[in-house]
C-alpha positions in Angstrom: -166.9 83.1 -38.4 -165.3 82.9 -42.0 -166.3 79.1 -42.8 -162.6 78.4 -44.4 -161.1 79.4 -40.6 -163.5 76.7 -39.2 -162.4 74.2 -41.7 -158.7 74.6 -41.3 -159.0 74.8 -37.0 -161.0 71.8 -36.8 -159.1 69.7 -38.9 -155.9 71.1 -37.0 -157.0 69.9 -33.5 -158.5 66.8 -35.0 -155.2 66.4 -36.6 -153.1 66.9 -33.6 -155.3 65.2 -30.9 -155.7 62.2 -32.4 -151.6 62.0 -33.4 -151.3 62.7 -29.5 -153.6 60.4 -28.0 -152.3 57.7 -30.5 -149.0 58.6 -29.1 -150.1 58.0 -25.6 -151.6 55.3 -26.6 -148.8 53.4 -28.0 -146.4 54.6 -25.4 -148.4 53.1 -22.7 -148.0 49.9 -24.8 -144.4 49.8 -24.6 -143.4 51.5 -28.3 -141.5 54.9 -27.7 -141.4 57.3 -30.9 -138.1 58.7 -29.6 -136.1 55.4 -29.1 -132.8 56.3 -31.5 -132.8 54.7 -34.7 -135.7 53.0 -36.6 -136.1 49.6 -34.8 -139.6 48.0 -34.7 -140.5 49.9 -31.4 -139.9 53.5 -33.3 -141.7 52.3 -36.4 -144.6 51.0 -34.9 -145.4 53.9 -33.0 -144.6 56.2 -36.1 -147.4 54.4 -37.8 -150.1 54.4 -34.9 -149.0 58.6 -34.6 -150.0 58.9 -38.4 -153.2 56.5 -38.2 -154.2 58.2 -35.2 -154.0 61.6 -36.9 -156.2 60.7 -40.0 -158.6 59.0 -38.3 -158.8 62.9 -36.0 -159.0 64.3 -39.3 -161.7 62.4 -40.4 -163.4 62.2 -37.2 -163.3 66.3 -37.3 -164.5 66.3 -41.0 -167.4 64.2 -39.7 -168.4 66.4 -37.2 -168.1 69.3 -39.2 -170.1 67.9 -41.8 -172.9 66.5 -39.2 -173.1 70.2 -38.0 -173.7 71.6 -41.7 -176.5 69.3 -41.9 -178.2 70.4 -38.8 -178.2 73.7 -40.0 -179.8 73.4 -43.0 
């Protein structure tokens, strides 16, 4: 498989899994992304949803790289 396809899919689903489980997660904690304005509820969530997608990202980089370094 073209190695720039595997780059960009598994930073994608590292991306979007880790935005969706820190969604979850902060939604089972009582803060709601969709609550209508930008009270402290909606921003706190907003900021776990983008720390929980870099740290997928990274966490996919990490894995990726770990498997380039079995291979060699």
């Amino acid at each position: 498989m073209n190695p720039l396809l595997v780059e960009g899919l598994s930073d994608a689903v590292g991306f979007v899994g880790g935005a969706l489980a820190a969604f979850w997660l902060a939604k089972l904690a009582g803060f709601d992304l969709m609550t209508p304005g930008y009270g402290n509820e909606s921003l706190v969530a907003i900021v776990a949803v983008g720390l929980g997608g870099g740290l997928g990202l990274q966490l996919a980089r990490r894995w990726r790289r770990s498997l380039n370094q079995k291979g060699k």
